[in-house]
MILUM-205040 format. One record per atom (N, C-alpha, C, O): residue in three letters; x, y, z. Coordinates in steps of 0.1 Angstrom, whole numbers, plus 5000, padded with zeros to 4 digits. Layout:
ALAXYZ/...
END
This chain:
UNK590353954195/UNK589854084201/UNK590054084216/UNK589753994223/UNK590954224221/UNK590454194235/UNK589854214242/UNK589154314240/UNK589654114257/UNK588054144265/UNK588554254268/UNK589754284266/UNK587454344276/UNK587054454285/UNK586354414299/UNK585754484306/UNK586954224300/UNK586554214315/UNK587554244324/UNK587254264336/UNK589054244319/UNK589654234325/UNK590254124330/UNK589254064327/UNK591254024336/UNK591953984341/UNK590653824349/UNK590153834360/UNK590653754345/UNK589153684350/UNK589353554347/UNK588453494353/UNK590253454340/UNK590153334335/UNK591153274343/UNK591853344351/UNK591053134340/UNK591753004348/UNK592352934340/UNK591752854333/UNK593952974338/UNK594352894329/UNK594652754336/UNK594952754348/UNK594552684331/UNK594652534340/UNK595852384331/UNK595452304322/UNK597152394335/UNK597952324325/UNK598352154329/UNK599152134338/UNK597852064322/UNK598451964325/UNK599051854313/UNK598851894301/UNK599551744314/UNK600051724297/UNK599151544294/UNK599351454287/UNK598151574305/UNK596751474305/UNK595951494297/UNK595251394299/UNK595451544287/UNK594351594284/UNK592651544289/UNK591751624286/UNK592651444294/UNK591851414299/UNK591651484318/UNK590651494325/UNK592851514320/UNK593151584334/UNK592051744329/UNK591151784336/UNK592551814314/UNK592451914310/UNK590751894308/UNK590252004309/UNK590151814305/UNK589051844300/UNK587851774311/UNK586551754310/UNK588451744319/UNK587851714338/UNK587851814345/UNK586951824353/UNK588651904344/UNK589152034352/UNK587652174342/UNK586852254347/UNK587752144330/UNK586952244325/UNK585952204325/UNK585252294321/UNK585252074328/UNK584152054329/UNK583752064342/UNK582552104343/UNK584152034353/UNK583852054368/UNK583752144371/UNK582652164376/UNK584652264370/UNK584452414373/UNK584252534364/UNK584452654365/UNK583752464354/UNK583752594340/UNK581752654342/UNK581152734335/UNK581252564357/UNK580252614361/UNK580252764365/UNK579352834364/UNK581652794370/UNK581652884379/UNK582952974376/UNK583353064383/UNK583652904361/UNK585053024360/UNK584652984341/UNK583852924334/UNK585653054341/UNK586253074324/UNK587553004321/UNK588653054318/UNK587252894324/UNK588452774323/UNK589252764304/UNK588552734294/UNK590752794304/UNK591652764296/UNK591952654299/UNK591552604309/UNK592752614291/UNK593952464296/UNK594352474287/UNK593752494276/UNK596052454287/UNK596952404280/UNK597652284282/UNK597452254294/UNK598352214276/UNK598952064276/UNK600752064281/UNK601351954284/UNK601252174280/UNK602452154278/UNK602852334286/UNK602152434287/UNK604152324288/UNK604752444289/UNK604652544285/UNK604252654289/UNK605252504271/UNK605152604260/UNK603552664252/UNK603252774248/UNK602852554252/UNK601952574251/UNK600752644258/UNK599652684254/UNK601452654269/UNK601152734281/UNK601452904284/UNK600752974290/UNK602852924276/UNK602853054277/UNK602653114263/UNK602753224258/UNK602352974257/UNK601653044235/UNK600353134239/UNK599953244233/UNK599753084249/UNK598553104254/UNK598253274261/UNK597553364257/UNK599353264274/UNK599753394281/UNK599953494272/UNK599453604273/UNK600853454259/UNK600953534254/UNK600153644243/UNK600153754237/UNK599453524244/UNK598153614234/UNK597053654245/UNK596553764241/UNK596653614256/UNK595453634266/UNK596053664278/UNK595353654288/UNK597053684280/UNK597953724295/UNK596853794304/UNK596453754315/UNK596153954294/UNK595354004299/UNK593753964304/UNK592954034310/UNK593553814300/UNK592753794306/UNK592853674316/UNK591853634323/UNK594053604316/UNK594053524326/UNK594753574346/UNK595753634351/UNK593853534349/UNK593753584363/UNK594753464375/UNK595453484385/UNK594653364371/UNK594853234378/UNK595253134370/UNK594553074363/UNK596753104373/UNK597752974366/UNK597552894376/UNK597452914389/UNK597352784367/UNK596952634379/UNK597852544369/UNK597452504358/UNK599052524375/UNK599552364366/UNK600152254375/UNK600452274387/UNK600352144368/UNK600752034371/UNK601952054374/UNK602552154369/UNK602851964386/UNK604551994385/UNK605251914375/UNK606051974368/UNK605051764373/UNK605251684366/UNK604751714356/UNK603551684355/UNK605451764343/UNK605251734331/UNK606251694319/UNK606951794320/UNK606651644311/UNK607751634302/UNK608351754294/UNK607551814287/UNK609851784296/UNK610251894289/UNK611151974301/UNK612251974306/UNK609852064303/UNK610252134311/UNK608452144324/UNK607252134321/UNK609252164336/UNK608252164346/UNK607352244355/UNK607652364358/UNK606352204360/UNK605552314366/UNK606152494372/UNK605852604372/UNK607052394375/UNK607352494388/UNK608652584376/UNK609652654381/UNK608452574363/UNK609952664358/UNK608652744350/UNK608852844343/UNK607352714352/UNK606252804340/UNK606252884351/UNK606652994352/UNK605752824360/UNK605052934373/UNK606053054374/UNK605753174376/UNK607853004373/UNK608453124374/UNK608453234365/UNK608253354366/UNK608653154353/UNK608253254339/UNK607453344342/UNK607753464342/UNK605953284343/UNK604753344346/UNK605053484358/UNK604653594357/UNK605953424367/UNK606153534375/UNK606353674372/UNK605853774376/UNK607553654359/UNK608253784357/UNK607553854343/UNK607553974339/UNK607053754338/UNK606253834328/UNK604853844328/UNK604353904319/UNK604153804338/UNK602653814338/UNK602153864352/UNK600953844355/UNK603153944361/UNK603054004377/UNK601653984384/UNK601553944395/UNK600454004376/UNK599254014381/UNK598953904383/UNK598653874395/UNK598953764370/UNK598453644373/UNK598853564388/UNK600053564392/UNK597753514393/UNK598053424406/UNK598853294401/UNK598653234390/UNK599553264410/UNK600353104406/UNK599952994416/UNK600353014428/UNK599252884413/UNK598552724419/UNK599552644415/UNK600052654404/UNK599952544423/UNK600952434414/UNK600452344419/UNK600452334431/UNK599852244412/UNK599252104414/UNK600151984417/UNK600651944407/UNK600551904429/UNK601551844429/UNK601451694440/UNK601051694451/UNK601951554432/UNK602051444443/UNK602251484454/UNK602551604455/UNK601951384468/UNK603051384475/UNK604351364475/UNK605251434482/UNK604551264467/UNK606551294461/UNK607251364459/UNK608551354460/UNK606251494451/UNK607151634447/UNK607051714461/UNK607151844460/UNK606951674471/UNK606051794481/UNK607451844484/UNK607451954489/UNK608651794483/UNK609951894487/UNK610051964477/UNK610052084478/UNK610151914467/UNK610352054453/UNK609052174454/UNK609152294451/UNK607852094458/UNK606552204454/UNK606952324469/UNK606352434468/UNK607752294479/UNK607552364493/UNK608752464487/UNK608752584489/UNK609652404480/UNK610952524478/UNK611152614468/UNK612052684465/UNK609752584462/UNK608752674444/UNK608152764460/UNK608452884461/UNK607652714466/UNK606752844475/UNK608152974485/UNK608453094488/UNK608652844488/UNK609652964496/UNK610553004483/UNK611553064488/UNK610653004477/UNK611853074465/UNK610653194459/UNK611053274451/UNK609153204463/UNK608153284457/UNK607653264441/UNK607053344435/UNK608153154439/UNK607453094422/UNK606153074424/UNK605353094414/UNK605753034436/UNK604452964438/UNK603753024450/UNK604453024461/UNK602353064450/UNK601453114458/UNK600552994468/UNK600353014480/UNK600352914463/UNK599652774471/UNK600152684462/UNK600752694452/UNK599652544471/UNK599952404465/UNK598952324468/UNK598752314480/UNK598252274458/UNK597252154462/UNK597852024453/UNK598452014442/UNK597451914463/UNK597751794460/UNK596951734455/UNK595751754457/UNK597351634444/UNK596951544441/UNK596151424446/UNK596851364454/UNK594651364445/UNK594051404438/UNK592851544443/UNK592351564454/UNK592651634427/UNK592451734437/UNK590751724443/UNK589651704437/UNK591051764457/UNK589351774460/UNK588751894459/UNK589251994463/UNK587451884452/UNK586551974449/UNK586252104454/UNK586352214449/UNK585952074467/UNK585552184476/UNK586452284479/UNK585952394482/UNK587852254479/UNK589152264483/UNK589652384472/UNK590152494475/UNK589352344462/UNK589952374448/UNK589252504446/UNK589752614446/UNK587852474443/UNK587352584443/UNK587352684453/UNK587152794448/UNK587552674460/UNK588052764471/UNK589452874464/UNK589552994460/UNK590252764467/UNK591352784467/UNK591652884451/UNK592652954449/UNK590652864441/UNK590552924427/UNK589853054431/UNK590453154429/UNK588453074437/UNK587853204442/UNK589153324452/UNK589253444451/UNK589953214460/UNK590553354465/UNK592053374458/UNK592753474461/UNK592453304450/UNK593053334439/UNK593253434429/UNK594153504425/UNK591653404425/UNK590853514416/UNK590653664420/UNK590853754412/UNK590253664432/UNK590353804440/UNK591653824441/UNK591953924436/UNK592553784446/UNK593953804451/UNK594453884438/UNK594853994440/UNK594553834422/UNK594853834408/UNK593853974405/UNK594254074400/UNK593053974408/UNK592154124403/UNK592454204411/UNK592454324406/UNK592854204426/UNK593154314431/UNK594654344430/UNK595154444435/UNK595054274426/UNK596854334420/UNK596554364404/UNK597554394397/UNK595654364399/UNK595754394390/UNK595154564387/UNK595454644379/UNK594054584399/UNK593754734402/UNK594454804407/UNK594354924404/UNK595454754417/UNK596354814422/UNK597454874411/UNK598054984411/UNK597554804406/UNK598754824394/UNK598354944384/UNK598855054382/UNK596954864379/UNK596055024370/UNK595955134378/UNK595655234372/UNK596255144390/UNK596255274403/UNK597555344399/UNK597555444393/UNK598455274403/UNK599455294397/UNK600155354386/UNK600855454386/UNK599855274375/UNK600155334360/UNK599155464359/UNK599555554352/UNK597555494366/UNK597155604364/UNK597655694372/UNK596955794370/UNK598355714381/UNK598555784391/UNK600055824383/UNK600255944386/UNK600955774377/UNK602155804369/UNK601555864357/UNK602255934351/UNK600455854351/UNK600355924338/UNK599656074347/UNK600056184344/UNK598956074354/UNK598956234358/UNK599856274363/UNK599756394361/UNK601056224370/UNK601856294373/UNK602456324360/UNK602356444358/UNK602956254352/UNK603756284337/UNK602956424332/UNK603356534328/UNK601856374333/UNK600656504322/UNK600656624335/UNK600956744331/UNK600456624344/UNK600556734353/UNK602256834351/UNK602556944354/UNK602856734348/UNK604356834354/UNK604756844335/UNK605956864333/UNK603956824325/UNK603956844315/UNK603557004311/UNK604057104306/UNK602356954318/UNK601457074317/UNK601857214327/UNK601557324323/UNK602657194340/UNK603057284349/UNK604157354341/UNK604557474340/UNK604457274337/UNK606157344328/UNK606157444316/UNK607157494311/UNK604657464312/UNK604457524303/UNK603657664309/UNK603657784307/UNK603157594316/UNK602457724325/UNK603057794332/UNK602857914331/UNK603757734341/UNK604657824345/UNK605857884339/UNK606557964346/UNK606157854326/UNK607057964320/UNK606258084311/UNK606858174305/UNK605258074312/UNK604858224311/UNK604558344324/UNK604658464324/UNK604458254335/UNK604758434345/UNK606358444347/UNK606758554350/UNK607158344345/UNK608258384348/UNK608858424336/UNK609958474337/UNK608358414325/UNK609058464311/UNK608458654317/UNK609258754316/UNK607158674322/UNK607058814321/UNK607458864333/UNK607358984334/UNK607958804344/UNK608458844354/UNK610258904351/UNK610758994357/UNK610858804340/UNK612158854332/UNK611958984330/UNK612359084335/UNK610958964317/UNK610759094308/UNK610959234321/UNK611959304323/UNK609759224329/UNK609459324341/UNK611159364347/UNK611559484344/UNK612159264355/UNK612659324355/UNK613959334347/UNK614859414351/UNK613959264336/UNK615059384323/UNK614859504322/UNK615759594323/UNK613259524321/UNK613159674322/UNK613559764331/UNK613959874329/UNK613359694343/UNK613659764354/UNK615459824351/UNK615959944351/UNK615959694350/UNK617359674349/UNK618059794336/UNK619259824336/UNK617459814331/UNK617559914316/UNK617260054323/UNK617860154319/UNK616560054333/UNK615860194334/UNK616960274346/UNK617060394348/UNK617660154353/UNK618260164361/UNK618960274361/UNK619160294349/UNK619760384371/UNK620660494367/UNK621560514382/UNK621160564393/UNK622660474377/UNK623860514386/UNK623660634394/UNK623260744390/UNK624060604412/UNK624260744416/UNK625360794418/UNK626360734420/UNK625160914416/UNK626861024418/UNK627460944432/UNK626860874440/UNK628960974431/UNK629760904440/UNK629260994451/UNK629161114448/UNK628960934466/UNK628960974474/UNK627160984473/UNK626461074478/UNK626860914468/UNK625260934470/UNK624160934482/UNK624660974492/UNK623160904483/UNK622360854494/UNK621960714497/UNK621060694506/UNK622660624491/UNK621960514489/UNK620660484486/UNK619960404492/UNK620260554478/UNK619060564476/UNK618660484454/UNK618460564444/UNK618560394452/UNK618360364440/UNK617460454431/UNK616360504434/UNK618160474419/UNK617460544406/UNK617060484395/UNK617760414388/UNK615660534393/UNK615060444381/UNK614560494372/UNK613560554375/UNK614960484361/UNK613960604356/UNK612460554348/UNK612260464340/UNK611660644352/UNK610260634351/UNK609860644336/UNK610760694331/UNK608860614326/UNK608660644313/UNK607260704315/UNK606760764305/UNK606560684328/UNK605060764331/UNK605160704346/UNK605760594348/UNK604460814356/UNK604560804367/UNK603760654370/UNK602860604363/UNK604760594384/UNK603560464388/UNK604160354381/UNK603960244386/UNK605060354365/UNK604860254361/UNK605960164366/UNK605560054366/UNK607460164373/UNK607760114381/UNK607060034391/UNK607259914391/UNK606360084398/UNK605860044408/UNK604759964404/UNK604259884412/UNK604259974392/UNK603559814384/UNK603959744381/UNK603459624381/UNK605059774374/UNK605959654373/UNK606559544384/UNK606859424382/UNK606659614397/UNK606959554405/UNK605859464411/UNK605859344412/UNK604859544413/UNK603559424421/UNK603059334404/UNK602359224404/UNK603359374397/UNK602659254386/UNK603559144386/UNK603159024388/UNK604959174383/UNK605959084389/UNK605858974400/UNK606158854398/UNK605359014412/UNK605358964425/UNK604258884426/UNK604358784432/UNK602658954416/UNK601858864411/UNK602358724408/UNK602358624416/UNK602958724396/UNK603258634387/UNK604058534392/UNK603858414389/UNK605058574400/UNK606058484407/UNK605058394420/UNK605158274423/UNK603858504429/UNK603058424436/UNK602158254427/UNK602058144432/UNK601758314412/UNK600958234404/UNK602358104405/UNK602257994410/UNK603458164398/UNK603858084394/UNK604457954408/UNK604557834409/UNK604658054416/UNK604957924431/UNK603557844436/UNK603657754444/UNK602357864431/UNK601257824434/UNK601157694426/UNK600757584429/UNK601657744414/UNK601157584407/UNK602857534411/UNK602457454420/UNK603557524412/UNK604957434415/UNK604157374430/UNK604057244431/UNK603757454439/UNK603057404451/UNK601957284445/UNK601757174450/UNK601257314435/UNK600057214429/UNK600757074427/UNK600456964432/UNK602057104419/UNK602556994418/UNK603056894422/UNK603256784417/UNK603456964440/UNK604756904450/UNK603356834454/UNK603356704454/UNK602256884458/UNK601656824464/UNK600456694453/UNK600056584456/UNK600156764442/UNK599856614434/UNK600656544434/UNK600156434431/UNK602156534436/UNK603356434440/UNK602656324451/UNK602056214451/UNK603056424461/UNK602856354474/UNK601256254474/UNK601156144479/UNK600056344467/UNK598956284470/UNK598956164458/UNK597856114457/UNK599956114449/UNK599756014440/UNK599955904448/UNK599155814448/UNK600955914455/UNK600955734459/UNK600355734476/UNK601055664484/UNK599155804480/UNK598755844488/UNK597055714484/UNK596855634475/UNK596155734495/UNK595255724497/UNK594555794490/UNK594855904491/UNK593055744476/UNK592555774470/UNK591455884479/UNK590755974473/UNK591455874492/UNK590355954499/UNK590756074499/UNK592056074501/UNK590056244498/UNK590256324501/UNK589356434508/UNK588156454505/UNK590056494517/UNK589256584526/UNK588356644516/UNK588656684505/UNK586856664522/UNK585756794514/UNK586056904504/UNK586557004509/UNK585956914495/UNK586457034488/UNK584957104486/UNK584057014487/UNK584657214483/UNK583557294482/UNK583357404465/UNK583957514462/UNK582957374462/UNK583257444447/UNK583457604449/UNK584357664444/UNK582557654456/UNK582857814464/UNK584157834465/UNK584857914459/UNK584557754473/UNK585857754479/UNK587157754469/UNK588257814471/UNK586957674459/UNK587957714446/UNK587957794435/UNK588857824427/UNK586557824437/UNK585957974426/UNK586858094440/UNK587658194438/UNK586658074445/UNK587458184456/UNK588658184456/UNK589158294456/UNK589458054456/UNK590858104453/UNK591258164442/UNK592258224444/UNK590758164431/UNK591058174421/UNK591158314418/UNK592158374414/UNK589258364425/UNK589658514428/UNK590858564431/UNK591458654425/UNK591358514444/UNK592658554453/UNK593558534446/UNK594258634446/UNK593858454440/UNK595258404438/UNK595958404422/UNK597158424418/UNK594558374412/UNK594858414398/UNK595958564395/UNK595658654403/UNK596858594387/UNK597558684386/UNK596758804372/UNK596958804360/UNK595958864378/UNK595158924367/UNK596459054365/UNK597459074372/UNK596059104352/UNK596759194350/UNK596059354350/UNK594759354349/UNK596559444350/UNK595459604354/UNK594459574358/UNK594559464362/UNK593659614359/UNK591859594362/UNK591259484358/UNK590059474360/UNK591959384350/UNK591159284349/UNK590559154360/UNK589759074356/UNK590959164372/UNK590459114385/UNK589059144383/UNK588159064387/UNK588859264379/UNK587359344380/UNK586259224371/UNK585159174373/UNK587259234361/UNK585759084353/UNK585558964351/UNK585058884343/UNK586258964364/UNK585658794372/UNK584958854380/UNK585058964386/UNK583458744379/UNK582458774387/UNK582158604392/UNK582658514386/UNK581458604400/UNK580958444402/UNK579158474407/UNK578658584411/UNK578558364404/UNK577658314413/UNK577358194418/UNK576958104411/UNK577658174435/UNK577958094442/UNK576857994450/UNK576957894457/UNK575858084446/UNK574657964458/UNK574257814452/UNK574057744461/UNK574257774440/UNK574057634439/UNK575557564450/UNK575457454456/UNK576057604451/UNK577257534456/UNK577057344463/UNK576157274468/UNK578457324459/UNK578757194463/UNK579757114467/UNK580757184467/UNK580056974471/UNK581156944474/UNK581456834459/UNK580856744454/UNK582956904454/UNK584056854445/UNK584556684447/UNK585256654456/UNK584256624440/UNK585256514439/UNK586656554435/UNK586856654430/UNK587856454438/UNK589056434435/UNK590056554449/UNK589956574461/UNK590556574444/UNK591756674453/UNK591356804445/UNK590656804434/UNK592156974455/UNK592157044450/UNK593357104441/UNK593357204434/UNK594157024444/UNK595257084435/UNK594957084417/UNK595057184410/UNK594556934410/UNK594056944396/UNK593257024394/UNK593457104385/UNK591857034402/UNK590957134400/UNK590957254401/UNK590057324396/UNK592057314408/UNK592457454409/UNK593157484394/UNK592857594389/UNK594157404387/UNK594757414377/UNK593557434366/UNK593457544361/UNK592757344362/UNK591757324354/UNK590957474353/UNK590757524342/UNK590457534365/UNK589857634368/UNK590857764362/UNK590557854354/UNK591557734368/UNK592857854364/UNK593057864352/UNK593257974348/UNK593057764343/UNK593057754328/UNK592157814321/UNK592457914313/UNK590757744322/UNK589557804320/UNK589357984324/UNK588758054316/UNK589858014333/UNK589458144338/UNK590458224323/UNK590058304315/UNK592158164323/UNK593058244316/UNK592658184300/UNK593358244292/UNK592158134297/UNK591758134281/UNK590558204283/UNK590158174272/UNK589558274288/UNK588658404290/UNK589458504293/UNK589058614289/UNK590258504298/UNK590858694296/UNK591358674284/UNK591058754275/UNK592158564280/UNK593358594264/UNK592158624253/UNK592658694244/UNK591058604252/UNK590058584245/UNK589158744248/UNK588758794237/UNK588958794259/UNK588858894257/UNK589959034256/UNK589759144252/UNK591158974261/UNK592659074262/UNK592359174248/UNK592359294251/UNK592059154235/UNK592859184222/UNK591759344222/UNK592059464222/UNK590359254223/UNK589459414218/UNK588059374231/UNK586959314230/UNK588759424239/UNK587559384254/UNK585859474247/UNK585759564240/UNK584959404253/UNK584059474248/UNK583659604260/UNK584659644266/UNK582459664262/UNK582859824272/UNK582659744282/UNK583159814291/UNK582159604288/UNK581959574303/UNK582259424300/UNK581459334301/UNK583959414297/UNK584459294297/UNK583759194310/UNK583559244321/UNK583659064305/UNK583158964318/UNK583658814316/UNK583458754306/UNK584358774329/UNK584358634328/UNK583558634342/UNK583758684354/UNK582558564335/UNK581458464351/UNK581458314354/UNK581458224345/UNK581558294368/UNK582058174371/UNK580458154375/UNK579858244381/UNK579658044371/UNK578858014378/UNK578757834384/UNK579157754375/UNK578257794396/UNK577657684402/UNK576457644399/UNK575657734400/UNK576057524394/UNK575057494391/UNK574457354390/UNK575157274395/UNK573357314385/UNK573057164390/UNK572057144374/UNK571057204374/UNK572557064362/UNK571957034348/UNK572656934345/UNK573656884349/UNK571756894332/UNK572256774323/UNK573356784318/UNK573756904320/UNK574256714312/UNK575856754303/UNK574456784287/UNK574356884280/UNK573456614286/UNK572556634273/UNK571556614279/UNK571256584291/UNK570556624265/UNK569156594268/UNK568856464268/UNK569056404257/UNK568456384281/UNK568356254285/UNK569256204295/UNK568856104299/UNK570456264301/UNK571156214307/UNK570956314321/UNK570756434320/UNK571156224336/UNK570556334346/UNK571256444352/UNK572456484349/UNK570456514363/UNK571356624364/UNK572456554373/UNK572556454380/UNK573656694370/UNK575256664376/UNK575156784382/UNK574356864379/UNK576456814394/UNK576556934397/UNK577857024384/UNK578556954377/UNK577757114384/UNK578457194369/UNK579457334378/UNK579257394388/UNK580157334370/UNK580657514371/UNK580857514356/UNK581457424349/UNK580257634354/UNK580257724339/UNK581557844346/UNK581757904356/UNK582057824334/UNK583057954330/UNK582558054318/UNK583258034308/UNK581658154315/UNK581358224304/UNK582258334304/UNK582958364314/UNK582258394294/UNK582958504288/UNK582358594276/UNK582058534265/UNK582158694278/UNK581358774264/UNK582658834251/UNK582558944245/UNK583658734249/UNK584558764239/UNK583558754228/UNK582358764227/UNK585058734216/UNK583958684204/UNK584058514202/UNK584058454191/UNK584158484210/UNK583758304202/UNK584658234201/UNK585858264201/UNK584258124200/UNK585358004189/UNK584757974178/UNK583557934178/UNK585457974168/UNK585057934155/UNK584357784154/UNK584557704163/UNK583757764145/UNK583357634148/UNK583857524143/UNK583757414148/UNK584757544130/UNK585857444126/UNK586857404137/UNK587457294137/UNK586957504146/UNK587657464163/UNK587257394169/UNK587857294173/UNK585657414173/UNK584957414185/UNK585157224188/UNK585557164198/UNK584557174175/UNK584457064177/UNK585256954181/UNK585156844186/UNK586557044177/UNK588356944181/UNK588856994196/UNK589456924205/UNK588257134197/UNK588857144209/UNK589457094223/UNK590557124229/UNK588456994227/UNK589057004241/UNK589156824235/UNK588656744243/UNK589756774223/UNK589856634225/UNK591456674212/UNK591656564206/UNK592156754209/UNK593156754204/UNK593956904208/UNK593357004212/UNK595356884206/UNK595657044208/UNK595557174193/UNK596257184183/UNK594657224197/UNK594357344190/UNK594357484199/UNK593657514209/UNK595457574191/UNK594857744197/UNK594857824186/UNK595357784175/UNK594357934187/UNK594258034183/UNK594758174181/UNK594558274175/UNK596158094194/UNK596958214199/UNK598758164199/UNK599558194208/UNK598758094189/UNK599558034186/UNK601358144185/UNK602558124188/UNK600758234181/UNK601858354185/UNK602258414195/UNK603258484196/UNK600958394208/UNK601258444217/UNK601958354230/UNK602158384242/UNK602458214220/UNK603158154229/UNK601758004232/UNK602157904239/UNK600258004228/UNK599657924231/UNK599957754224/UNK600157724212/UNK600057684236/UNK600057494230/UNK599057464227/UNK598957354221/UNK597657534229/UNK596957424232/UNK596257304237/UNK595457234234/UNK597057314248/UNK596757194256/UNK596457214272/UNK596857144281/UNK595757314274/UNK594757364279/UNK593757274284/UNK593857214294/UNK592857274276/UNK591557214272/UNK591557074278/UNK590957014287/UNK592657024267/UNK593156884262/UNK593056814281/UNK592256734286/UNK594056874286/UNK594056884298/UNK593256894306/UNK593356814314/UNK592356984308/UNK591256954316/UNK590156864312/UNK589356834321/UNK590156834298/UNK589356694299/UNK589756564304/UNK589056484309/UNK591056554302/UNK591656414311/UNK591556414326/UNK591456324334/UNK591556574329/UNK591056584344/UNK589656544351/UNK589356504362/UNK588856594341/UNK587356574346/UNK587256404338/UNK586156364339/UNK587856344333/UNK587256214325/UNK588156124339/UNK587456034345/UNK589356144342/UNK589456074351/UNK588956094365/UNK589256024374/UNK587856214366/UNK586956194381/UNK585756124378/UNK584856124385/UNK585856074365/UNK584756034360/UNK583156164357/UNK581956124357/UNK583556284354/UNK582956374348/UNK583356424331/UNK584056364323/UNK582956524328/UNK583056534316/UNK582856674314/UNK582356744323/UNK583456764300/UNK583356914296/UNK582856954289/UNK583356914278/UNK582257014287/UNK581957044276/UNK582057194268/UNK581757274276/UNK582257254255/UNK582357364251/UNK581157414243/UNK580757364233/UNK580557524250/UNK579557574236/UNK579857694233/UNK580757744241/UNK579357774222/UNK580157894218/UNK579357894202/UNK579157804194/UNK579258054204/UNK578758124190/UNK579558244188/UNK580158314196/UNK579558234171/UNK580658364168/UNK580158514173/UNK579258554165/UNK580458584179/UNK580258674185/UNK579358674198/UNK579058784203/UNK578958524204/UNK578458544215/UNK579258544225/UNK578858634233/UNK580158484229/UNK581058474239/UNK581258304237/UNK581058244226/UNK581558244248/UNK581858094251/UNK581858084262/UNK582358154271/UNK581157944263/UNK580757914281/UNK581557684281/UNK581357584274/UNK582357724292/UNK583057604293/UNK582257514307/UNK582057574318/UNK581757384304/UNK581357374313/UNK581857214320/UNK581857114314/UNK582057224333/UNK582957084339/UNK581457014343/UNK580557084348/UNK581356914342/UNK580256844350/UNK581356714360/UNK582356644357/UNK580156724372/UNK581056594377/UNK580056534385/UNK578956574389/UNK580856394388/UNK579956234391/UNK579356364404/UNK579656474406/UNK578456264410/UNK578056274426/UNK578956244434/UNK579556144430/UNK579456314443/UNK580556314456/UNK580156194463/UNK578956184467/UNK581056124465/UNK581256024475/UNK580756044489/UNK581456134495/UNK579455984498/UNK579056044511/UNK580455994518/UNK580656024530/
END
């Protein structure tokens, strides 16, 4: 089974056994001491518990093959674990040219003293866990980028798929001028105005769509950046959204917000603007088909439980007075891809996506919804960092 401590044990190798069961008895006060006898036996070990050994400590002298050829091993397949090489004074030119060649991190001599050792195992141990956080930083900072420019790629070919459409039409409507004209372009109209919607809905869409490529360039830049980020204010992104969302005719009009719980956001604003933007555009597709007479998406700020028993978080609710999500949906929703609107070009992965968003700020989403009441989406998130 594997642990969930993480990276924490002392493998300890010598081909003494009595070396081996001196060493686990002295300091297994204060570690989670392994030992192996041999080389191989050594990396039989790595290889089943790699993930939980933090600190290689071996002997240089052993039969076969030697300290200092595990430690390199160890190097290239086990990156996180720290490398100790236990060594005479006799080997001290081979144990010095294991450190400058980078096989080996320290060297304690033989015989070992106590005080010394443990030491020398404590900052080891931290040394081995904090490359090992750094790394999980890492590998999570590449899976949002992967899932972010996953997710951008899809989203953004729908304003530019209807920014095409817009001008084909245009392009169809188009009408040659007599030779010697005014330079003046001809278009022809199918109802007054509707050119000139086509053009600003267009110019919409293309603004939406350079906004999230901008989300992107800059979740780039901010991955291998400093985990700290300036203030974000929840107002302040319910606001852009207003601004910047590409609504289509009058539907600008049924976004509404209420802003006075307000607060400050964990994480950056680029994911959270996307998340938001999502949320807002599965409330219009949801009401688009048969709006009721005073269609509504309301953004609200607020401060409640996610359940009953667990304390309050700060929230933004997304509601909408469509008709619903079904309930054979409801419950898969935001943990697999399901839509509804699978014809209109929907993945599904929407949702899916903004729960990996709020689960990695360490908050959470949740969906409630009745068949013909509408559906209210709601993000909760940890307390903001003072």
């Amino acid at each position: 089974m594997r642990s969930t401590l993480g990276a924490h044990a002392i493998l300890m190798v010598d081909d003494e056994p009595q070396a081996c069961k001196w060493f686990a008895r002295l300091y297994g006060n204060e570690f989670v001491v392994l030992t192996a006898g041999s080389v191989d036996e050594a990396l039989a070990v790595l290889s089943q518990r790699g993930h939980d050994v933090a600190v290689l400590l071996t002997d240089y002298a052993m039969p076969a093959r030697d300290g200092v050829a595990l430690l390199s091993e160890a190097r290239q397949s086990f990156p996180h674990v720290a490398r100790l090489l236990v060594s005479a004074y006799a080997d001290k030119d081979v144990a010095m040219s294991a450190v400058n060649q980078g096989h080996v991190e320290k060297i304690l001599e033989k015989p070992l003293d106590e005080a010394l050792t443990r030491q020398a195992l404590r900052e080891a141990l931290a040394s081995s866990q904090e490359r090992a956080r750094e790394r999980a930083l890492l590998e999570r900072r590449a899976a949002t980028l992967r899932e972010t420019l996953g997710f951008l790629a899809h989203e953004v070919t729908t304003p530019l798929a209807t920014v095409q459409g817009y001008l084909s039409a245009m392009r169809e409507r188009h009408r040659d001028t007599p030779e010697g004209g005014d330079g003046v372009a001809r278009i022809q109209e199918h109802k007054p105005g509707d050119v000139l919607f086509m053009i600003e809905a267009a110019q919409r869409r293309a603004e939406y769509a350079q906004s999230l490529v901008s989300t992107f360039v800059q979740t780039a830049r901010d991955a291998y950046q400093s985990d700290s980020a300036p203030s974000l204010r929840a107002s302040d992104l319910v606001q852009a959204v207003h601004d910047e969302y590409p609504f289509d005719h009058d539907e600008a009009q049924w976004l509404t917000s209420d802003l006075e719980a307000d607060f400050v956001l964990p994480g950056r604003r680029d994911l959270l603007y996307l998340v938001l933007c999502t949320l807002v555009k599965n409330a219009v597709l949801a009401l688009r088909p048969n709006p009721p007479p005073q269609p509504n998406v309301h953004i609200v700020l607020g401060r409640e439980a996610p359940a009953p028993g667990l304390p309050l978080q700060a929230a933004i609710h997304v509601r909408d007075n469509g008709p619903g999500i079904p309930g054979e949906v409801l419950s898969r929703l935001t943990h697999e891809p399901l839509t509804t609107r699978a014809s209109a070009g929907g993945s599904g992965m929407g949702l899916v996506f903004c729960r990996r968003v709020l689960t990695s700020l360490g908050g959470a989403i949740v969906v409630r919804s009745e068949a013909g009441q509408g559906a209210t989406v709601s993000l909760y998130f940890p307390p903001a960092p003072q």
